[in-house]
PDB file as gemmi writes it, atoms N, CA and C in Angstrom:
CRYST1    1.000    1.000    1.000  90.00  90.00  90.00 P 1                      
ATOM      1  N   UNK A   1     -12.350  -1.764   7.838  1.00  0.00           N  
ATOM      2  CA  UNK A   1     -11.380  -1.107   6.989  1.00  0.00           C  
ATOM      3  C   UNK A   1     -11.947  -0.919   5.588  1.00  0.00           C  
ATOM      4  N   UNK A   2     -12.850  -1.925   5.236  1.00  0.00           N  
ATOM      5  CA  UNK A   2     -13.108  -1.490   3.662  1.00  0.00           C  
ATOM      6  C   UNK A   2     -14.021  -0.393   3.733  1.00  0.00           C  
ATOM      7  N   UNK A   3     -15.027  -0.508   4.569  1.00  0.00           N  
ATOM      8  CA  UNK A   3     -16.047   0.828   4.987  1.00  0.00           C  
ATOM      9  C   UNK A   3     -14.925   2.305   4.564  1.00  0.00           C  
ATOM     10  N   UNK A   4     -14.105   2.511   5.311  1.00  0.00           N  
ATOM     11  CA  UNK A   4     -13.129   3.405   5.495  1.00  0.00           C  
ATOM     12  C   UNK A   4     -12.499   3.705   4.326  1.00  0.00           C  
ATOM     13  N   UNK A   5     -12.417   2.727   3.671  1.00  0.00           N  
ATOM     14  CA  UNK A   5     -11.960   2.565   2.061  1.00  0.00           C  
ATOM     15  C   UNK A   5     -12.437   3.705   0.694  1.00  0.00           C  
ATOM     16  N   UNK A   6     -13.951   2.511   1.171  1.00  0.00           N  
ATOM     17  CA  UNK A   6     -15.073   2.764   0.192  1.00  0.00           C  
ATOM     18  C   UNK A   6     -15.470   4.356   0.459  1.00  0.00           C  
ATOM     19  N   UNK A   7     -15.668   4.582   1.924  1.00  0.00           N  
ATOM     20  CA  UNK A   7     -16.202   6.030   1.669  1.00  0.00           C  
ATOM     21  C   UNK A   7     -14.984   7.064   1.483  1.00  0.00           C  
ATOM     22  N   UNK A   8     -13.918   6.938   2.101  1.00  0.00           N  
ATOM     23  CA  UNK A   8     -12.923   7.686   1.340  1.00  0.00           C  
ATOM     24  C   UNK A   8     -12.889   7.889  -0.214  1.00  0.00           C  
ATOM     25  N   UNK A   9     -12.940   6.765  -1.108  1.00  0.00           N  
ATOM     26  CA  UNK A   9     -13.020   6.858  -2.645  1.00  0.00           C  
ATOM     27  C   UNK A   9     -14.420   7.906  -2.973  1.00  0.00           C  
ATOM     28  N   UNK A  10     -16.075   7.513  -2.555  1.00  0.00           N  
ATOM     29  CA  UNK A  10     -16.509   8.133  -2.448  1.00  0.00           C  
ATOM     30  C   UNK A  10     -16.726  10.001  -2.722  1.00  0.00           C  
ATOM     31  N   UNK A  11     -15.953   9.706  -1.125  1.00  0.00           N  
ATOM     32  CA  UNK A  11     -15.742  11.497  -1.271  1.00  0.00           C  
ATOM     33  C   UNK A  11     -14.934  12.107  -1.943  1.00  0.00           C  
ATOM     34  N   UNK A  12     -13.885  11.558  -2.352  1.00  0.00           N  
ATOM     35  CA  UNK A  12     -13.157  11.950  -3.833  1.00  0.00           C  
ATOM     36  C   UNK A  12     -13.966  12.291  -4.743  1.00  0.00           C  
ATOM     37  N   UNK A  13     -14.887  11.129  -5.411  1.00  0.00           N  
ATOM     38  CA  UNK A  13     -15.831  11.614  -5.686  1.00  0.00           C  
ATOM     39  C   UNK A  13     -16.833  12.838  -6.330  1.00  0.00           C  
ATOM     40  N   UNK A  14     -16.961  13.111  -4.927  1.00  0.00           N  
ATOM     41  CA  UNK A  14     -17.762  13.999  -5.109  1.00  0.00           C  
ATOM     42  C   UNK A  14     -17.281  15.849  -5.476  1.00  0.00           C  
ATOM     43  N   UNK A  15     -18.208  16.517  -5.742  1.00  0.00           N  
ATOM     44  CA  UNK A  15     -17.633  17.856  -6.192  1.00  0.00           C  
ATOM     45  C   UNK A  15     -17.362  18.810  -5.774  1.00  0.00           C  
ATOM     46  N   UNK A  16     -18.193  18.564  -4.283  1.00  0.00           N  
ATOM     47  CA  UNK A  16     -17.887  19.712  -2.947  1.00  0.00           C  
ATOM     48  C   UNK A  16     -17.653  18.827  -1.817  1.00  0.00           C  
ATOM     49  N   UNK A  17     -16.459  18.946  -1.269  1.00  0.00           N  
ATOM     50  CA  UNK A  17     -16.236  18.271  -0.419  1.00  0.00           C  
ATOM     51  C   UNK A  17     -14.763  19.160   0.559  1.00  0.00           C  
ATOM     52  N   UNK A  18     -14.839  19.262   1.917  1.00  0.00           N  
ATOM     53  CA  UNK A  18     -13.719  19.990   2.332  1.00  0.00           C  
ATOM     54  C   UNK A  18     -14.944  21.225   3.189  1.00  0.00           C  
ATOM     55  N   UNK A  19     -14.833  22.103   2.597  1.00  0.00           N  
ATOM     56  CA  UNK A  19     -15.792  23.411   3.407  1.00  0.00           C  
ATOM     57  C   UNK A  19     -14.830  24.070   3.914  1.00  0.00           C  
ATOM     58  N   UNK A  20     -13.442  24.407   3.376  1.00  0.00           N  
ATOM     59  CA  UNK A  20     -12.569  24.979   3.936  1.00  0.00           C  
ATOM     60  C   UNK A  20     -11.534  24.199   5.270  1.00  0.00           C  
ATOM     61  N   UNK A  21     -11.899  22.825   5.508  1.00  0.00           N  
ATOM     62  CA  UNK A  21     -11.217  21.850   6.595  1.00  0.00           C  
ATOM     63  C   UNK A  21      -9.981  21.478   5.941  1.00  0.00           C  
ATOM     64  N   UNK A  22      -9.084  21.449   7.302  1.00  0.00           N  
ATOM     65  CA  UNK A  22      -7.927  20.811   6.525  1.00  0.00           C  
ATOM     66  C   UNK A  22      -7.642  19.476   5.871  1.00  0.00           C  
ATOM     67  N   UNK A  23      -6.988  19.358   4.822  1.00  0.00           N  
ATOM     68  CA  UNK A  23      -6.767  18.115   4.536  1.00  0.00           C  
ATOM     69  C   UNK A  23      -5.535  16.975   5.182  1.00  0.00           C  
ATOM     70  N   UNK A  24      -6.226  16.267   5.582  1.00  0.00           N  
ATOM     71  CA  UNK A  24      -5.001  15.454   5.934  1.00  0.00           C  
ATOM     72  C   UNK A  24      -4.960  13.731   5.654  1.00  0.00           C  
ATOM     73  N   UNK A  25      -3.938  14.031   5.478  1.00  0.00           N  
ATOM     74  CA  UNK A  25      -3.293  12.698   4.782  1.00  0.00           C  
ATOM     75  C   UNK A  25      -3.848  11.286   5.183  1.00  0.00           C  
ATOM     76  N   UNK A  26      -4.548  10.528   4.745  1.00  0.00           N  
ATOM     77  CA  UNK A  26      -4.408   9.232   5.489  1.00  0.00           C  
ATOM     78  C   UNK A  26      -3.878   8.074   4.650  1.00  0.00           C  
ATOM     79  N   UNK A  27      -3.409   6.825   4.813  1.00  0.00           N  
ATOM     80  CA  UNK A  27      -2.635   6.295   4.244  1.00  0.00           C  
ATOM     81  C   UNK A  27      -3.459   4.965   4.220  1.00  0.00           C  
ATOM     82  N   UNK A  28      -4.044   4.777   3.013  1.00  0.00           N  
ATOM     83  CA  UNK A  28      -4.816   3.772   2.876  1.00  0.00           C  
ATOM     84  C   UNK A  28      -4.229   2.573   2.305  1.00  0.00           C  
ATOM     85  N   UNK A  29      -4.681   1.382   2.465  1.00  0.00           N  
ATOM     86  CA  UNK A  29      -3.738  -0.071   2.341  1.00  0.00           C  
ATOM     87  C   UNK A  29      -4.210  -0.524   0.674  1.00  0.00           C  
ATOM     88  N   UNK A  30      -5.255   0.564  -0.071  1.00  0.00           N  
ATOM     89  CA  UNK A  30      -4.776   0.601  -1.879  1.00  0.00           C  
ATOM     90  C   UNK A  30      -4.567   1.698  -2.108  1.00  0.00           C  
ATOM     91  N   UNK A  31      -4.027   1.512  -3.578  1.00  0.00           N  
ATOM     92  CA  UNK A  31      -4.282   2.454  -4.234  1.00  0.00           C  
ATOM     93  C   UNK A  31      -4.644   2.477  -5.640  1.00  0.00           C  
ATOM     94  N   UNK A  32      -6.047   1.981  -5.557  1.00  0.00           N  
ATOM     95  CA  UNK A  32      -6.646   2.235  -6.648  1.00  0.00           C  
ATOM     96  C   UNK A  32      -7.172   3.530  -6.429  1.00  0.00           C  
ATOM     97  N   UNK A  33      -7.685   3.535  -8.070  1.00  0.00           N  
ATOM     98  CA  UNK A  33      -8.397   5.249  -7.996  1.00  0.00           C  
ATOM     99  C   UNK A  33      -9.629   5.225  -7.864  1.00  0.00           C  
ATOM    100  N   UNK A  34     -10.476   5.900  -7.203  1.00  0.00           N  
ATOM    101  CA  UNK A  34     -11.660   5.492  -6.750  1.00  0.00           C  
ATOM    102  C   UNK A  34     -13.086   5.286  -7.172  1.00  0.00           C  
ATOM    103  N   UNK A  35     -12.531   5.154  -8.854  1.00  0.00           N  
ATOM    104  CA  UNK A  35     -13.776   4.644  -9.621  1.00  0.00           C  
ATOM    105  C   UNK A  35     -13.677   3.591  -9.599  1.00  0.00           C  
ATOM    106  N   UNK A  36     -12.213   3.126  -9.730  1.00  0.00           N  
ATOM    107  CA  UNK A  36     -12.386   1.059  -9.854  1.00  0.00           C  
ATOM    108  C   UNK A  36     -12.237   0.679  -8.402  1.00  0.00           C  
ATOM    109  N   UNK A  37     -12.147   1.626  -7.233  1.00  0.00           N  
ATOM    110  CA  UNK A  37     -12.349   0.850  -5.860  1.00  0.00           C  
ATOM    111  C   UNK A  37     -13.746   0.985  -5.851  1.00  0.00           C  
ATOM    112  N   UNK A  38     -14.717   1.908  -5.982  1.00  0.00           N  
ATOM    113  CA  UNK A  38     -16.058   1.710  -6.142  1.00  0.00           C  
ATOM    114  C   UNK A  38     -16.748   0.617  -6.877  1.00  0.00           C  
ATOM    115  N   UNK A  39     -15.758   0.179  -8.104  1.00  0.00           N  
ATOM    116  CA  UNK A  39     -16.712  -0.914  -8.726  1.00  0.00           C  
ATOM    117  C   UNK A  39     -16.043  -2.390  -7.795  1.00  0.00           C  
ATOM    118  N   UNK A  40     -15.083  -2.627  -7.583  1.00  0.00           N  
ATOM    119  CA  UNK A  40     -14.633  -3.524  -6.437  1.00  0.00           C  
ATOM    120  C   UNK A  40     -15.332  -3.412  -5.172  1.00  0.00           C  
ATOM    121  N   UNK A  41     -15.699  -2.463  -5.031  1.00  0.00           N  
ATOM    122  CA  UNK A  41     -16.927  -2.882  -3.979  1.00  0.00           C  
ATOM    123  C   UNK A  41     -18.162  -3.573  -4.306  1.00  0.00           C  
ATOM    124  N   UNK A  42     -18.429  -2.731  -5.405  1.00  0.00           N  
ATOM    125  CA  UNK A  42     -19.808  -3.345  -5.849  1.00  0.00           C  
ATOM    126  C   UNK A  42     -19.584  -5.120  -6.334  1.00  0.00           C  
ATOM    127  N   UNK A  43     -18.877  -4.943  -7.170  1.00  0.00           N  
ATOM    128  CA  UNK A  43     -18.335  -6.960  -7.325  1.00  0.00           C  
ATOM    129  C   UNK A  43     -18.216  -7.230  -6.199  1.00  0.00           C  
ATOM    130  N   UNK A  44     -17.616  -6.896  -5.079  1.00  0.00           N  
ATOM    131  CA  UNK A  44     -17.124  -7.719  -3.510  1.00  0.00           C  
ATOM    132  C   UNK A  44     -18.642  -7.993  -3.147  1.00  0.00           C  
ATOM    133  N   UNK A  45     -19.719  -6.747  -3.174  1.00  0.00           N  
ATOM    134  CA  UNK A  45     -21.141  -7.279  -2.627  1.00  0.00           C  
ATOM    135  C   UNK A  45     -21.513  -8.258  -3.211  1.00  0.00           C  
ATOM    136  N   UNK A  46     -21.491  -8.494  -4.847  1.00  0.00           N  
ATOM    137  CA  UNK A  46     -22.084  -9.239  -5.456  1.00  0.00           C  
ATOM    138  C   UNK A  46     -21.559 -11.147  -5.298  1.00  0.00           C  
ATOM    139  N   UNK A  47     -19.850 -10.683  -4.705  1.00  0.00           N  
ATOM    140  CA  UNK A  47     -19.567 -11.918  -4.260  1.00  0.00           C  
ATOM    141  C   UNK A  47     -20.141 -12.448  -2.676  1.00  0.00           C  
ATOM    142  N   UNK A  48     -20.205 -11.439  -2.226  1.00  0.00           N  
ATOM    143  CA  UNK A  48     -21.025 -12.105  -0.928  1.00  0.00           C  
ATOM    144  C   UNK A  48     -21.966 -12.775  -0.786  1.00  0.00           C  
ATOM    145  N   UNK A  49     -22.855 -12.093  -1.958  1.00  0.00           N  
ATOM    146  CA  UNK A  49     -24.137 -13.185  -2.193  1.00  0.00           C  
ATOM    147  C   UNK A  49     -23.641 -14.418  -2.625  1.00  0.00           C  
ATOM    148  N   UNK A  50     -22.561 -14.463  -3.506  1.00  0.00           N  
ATOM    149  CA  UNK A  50     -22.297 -15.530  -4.025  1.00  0.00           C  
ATOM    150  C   UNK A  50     -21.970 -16.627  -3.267  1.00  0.00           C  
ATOM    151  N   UNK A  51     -21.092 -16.090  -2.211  1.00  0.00           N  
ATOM    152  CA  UNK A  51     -20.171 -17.053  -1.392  1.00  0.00           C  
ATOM    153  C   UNK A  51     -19.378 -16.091  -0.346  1.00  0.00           C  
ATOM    154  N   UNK A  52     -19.927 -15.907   0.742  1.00  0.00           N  
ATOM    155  CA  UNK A  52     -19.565 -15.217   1.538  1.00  0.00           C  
ATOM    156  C   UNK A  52     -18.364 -15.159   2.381  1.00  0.00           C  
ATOM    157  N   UNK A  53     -17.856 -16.576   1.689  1.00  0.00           N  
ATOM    158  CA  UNK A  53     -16.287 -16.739   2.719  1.00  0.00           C  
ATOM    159  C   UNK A  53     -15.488 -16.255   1.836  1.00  0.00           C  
ATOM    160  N   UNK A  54     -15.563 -16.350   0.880  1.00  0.00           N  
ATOM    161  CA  UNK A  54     -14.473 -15.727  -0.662  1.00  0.00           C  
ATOM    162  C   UNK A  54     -14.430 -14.844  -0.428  1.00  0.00           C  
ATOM    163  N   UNK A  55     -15.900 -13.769   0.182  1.00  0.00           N  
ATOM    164  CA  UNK A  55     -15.487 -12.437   0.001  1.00  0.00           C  
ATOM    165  C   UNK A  55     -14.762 -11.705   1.604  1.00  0.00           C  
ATOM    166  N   UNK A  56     -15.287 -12.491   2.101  1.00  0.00           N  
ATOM    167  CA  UNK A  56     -14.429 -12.465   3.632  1.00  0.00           C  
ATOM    168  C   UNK A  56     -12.565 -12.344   3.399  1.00  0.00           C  
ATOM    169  N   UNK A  57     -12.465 -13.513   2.588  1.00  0.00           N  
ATOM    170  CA  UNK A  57     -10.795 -13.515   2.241  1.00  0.00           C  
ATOM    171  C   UNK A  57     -10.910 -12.655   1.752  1.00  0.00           C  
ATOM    172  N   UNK A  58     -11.106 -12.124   0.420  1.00  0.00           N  
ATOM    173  CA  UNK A  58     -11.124 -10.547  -0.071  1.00  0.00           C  
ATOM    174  C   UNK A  58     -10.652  -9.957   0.538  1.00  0.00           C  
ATOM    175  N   UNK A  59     -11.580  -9.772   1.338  1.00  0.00           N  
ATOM    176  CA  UNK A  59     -11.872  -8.323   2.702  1.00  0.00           C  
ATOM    177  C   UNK A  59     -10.682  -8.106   3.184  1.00  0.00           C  
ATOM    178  N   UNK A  60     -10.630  -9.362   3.849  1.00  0.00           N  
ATOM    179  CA  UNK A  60      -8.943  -9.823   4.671  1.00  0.00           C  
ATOM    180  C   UNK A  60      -7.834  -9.013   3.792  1.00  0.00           C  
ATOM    181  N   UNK A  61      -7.736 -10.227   2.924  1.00  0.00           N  
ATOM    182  CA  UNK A  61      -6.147 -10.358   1.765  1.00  0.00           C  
ATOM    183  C   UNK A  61      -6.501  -8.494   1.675  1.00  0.00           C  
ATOM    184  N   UNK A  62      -7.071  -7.730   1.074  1.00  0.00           N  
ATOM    185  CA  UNK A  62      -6.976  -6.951  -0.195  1.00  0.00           C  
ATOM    186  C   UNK A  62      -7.019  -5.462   1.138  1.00  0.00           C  
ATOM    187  N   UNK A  63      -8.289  -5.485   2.209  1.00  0.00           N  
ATOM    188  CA  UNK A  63      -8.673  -4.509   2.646  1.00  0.00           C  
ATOM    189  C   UNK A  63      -8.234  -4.169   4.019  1.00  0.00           C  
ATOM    190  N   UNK A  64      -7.581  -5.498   4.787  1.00  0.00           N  
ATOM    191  CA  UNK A  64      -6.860  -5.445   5.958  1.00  0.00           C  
ATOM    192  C   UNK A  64      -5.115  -5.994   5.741  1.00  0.00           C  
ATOM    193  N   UNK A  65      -5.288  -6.001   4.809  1.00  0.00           N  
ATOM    194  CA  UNK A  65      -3.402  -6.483   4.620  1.00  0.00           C  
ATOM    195  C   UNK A  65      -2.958  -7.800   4.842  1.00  0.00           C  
ATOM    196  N   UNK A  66      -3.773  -8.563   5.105  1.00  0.00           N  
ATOM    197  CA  UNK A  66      -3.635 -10.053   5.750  1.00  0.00           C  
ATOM    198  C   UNK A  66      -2.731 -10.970   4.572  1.00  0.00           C  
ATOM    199  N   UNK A  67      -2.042 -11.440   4.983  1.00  0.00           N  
ATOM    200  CA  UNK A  67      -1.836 -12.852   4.102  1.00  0.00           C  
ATOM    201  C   UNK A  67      -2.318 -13.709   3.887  1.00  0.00           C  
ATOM    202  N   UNK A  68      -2.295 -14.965   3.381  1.00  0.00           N  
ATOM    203  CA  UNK A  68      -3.371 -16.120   2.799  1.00  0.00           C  
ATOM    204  C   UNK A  68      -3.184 -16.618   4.211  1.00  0.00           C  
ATOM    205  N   UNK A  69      -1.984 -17.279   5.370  1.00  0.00           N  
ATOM    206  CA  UNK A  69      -2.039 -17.556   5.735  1.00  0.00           C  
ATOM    207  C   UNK A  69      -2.753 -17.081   7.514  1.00  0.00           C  
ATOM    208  N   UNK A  70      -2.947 -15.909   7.657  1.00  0.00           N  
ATOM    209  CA  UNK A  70      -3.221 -15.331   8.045  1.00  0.00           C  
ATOM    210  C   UNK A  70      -4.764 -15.181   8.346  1.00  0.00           C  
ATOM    211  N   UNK A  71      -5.325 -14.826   6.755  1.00  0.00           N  
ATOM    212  CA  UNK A  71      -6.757 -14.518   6.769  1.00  0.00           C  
ATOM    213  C   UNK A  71      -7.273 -16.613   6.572  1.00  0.00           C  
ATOM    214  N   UNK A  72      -6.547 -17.529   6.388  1.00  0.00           N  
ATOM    215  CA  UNK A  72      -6.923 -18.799   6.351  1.00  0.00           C  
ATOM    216  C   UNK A  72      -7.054 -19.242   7.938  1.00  0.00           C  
ATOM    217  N   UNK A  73      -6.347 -18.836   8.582  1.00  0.00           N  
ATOM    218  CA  UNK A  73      -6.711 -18.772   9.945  1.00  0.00           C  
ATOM    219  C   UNK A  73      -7.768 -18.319  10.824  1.00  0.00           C  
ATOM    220  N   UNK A  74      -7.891 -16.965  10.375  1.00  0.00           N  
ATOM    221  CA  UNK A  74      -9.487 -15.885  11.078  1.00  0.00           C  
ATOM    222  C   UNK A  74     -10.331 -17.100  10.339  1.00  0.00           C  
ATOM    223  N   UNK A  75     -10.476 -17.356   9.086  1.00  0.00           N  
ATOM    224  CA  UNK A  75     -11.661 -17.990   8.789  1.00  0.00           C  
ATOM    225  C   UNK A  75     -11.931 -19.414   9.030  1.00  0.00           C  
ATOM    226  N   UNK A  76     -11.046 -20.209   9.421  1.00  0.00           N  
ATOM    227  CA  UNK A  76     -11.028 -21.385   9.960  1.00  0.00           C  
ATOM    228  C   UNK A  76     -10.801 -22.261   8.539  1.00  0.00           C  
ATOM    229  N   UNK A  77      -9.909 -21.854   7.954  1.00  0.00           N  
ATOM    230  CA  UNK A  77     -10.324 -22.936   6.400  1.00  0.00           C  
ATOM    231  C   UNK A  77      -8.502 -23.838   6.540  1.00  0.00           C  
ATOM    232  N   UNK A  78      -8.354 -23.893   5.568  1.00  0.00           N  
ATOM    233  CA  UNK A  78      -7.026 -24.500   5.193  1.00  0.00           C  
ATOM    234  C   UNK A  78      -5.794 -23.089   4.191  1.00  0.00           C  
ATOM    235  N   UNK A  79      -4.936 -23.140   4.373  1.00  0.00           N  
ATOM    236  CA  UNK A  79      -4.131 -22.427   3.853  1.00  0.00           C  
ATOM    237  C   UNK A  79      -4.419 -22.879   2.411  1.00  0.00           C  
ATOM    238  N   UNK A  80      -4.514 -24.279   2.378  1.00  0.00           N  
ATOM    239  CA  UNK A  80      -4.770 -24.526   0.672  1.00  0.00           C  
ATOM    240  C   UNK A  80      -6.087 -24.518  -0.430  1.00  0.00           C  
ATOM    241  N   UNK A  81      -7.142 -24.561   0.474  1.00  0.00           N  
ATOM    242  CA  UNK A  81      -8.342 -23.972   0.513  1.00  0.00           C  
ATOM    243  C   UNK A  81      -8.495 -22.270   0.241  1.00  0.00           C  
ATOM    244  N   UNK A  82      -7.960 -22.069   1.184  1.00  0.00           N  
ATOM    245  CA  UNK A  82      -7.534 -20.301   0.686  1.00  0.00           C  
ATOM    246  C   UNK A  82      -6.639 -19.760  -0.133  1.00  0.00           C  
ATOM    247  N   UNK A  83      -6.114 -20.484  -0.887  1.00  0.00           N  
ATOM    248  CA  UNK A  83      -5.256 -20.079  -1.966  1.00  0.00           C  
ATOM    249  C   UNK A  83      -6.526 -20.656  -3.025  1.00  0.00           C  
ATOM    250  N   UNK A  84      -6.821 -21.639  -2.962  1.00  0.00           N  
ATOM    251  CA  UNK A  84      -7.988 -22.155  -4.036  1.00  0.00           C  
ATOM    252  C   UNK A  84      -9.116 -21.030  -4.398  1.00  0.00           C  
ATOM    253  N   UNK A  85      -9.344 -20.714  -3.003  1.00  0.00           N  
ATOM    254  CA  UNK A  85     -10.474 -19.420  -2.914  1.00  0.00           C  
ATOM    255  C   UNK A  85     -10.004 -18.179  -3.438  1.00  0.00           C  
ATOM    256  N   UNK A  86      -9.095 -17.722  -3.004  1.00  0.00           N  
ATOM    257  CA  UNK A  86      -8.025 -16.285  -3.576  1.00  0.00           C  
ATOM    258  C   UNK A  86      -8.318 -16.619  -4.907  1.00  0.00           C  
ATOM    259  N   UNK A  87      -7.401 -17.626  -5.503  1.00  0.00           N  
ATOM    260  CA  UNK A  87      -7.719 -17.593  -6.835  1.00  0.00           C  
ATOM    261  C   UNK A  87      -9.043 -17.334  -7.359  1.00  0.00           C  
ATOM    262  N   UNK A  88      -9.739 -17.928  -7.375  1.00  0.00           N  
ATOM    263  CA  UNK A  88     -11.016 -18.149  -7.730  1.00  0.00           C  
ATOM    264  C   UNK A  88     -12.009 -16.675  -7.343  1.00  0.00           C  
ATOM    265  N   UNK A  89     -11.670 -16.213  -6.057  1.00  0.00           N  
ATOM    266  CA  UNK A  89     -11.930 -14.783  -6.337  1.00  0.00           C  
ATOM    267  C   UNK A  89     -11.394 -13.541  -7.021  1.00  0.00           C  
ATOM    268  N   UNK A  90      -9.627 -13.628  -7.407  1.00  0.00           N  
ATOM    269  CA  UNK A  90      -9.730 -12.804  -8.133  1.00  0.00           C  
ATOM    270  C   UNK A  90     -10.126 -12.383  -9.519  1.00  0.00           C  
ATOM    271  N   UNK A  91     -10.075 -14.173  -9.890  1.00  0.00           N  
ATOM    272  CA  UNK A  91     -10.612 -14.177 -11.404  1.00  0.00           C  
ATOM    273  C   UNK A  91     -12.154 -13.358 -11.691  1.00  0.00           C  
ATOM    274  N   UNK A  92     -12.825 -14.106 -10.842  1.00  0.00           N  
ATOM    275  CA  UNK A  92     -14.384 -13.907 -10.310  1.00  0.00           C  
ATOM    276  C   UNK A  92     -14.689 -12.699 -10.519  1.00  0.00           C  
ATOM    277  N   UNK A  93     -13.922 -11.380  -9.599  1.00  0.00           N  
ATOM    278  CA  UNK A  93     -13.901 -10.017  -9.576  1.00  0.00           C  
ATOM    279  C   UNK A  93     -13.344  -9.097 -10.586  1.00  0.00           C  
ATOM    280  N   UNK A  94     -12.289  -9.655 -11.292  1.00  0.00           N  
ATOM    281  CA  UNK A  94     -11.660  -8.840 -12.325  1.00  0.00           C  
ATOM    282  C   UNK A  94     -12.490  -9.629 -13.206  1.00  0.00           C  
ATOM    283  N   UNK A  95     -13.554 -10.669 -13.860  1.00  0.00           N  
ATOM    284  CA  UNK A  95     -14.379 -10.697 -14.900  1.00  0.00           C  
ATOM    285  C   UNK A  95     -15.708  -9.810 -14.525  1.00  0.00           C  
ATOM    286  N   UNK A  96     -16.214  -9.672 -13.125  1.00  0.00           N  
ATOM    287  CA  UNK A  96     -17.142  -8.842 -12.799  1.00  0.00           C  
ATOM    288  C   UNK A  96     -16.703  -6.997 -13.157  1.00  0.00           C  
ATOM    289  N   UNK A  97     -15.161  -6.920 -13.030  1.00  0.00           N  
ATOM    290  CA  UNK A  97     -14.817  -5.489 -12.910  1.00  0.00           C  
ATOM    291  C   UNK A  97     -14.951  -4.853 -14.170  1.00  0.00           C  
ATOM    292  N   UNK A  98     -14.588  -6.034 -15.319  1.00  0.00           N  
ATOM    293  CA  UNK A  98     -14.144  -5.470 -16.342  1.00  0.00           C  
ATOM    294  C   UNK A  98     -15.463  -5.736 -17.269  1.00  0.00           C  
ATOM    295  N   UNK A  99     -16.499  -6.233 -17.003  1.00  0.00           N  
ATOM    296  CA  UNK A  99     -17.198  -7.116 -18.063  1.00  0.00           C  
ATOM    297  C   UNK A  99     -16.945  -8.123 -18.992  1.00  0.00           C  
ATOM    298  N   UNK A 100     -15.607  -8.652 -18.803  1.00  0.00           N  
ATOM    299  CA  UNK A 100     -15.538  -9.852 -19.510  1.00  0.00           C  
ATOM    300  C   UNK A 100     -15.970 -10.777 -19.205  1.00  0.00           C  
ATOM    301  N   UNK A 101     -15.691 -11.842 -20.355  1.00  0.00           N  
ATOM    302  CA  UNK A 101     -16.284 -13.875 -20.573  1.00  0.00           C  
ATOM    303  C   UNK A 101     -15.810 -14.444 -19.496  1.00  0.00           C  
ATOM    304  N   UNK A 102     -16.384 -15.136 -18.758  1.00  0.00           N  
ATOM    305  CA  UNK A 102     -15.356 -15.934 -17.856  1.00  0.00           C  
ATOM    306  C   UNK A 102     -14.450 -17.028 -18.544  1.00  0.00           C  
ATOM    307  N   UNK A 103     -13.255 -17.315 -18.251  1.00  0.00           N  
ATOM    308  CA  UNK A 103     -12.537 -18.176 -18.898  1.00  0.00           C  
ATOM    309  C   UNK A 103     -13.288 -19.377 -18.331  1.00  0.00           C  
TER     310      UNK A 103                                                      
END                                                                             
């Protein structure tokens, strides 16, 4: 789903795109605009290196709709573990998104 995401924002994007095809609607699970879903990708890679289960919840919580309890399950962790992690990734990503200090 984030694949699907990312290149949708993408082709927004870009300046020729269509060729006369119809457009049709698809209904994606954000709605950011697709300069800051592009840089949320790029932070999500950079968290993978970091810690690859954080960005797994990511993936989950943000790009498949999952709940904490939900995506704490696929990954085998603790519901309270994954709220620890959530946190800790969104801070993580919105100081990567924006260029700020980390608190």
């Amino acid at each position: 789903m984030r694949r699907i995401v990312v290149e949708t924002a993408r082709r927004k994007q870009r300046t020729k795109r269509g060729w006369g095809r119809r457009r049709v609607q698809v209904d994606l699970p954000t709605r950011l605009p697709p300069d800051e879903l592009l840089a949320l990708d790029e932070a999500l890679g950079r968290l993978e290196q970091l810690d690859s289960i954080k960005a797994r919840l990511v993936t989950l919580r943000y790009f498949a709709g999952m709940t904490i309890e939900q995506a704490a399950e696929v990954l085998g962790i603790s519901r309270v573990t994954a709220h620890r992690y959530w946190t800790f990734a969104r801070a993580w990503l919105h100081q990567q998104m924006t260029g700020g200090e980390p608190g």
